[in-house]
C-alpha positions in Angstrom: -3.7 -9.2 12.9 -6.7 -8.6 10.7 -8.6 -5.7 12.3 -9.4 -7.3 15.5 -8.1 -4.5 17.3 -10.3 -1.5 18.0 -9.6 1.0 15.7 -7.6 -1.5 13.4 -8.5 -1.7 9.7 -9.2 -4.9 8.1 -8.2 -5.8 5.1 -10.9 -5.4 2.8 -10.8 -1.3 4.5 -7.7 -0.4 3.3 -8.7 -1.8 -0.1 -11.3 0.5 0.0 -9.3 3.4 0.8 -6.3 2.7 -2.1 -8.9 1.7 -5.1 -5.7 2.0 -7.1 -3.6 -0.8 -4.8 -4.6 -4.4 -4.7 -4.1 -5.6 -1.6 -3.9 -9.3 -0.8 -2.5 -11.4 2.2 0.0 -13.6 2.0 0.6 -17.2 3.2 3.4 -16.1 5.7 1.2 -14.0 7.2 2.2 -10.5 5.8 0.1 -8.7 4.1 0.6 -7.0 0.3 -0.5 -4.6 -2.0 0.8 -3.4 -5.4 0.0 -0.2 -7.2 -1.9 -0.8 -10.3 -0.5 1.7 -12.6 3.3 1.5 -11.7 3.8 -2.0 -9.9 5.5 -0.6 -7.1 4.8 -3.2 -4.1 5.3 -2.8 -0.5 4.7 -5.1 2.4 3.2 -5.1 6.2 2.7 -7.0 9.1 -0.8 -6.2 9.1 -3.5 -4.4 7.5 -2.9 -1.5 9.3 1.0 -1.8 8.9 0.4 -2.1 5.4 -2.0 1.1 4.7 1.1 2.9 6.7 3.1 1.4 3.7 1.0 2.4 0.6 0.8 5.8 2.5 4.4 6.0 2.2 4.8 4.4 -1.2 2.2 6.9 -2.7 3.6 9.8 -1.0 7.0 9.0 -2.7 4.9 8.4 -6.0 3.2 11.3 -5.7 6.6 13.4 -5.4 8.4 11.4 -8.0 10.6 9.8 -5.5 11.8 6.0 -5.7 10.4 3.5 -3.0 13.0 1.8 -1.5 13.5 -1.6 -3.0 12.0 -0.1 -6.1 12.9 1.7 -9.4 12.2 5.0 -9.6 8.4 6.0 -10.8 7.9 7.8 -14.3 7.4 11.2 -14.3 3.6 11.7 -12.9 2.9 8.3 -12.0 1.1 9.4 -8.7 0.4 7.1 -6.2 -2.6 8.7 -4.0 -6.1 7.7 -3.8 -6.0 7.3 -0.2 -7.7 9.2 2.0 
């Protein structure tokens, strides 16, 4: 899904909301983002599924926590911007 549900975010939206992520879809349908600064990457089934994701991801950055399937962040790498 790309934000045809009410209340779903497209794409472009949770761009918006993670400056510091680049978000692109994929061609198997899933959609991806990567954080700039540390090049932790995480996946979703849709947009929406995937700013759940880069909440998680910069939650654990922001903590100094490793994101699973990752290495763990250097010290203050920070992974917010999302609001």
């Amino acid at each position: 899904m790309t934000g045809d549900q009410a209340g779903e975010p497209t794409l472009a939206e949770v761009q918006e909301q993670f400056p510091g992520w680049r978000c692109t879809e994929g061609p198997n349908r899933l959609f991806y983002a990567r954080h700039e600064a540390t090049g932790t990457r995480v996946a979703g089934e849709d947009p929406l599924d995937l700013r759940d994701q880069i909440r998680g991801a910069a939650a654990r950055l922001d903590w100094g926590m490793p994101v699973p399937g990752q290495a763990a962040p250097p010290p203050g790498a920070g992974g917010g911007g999302g609001r």
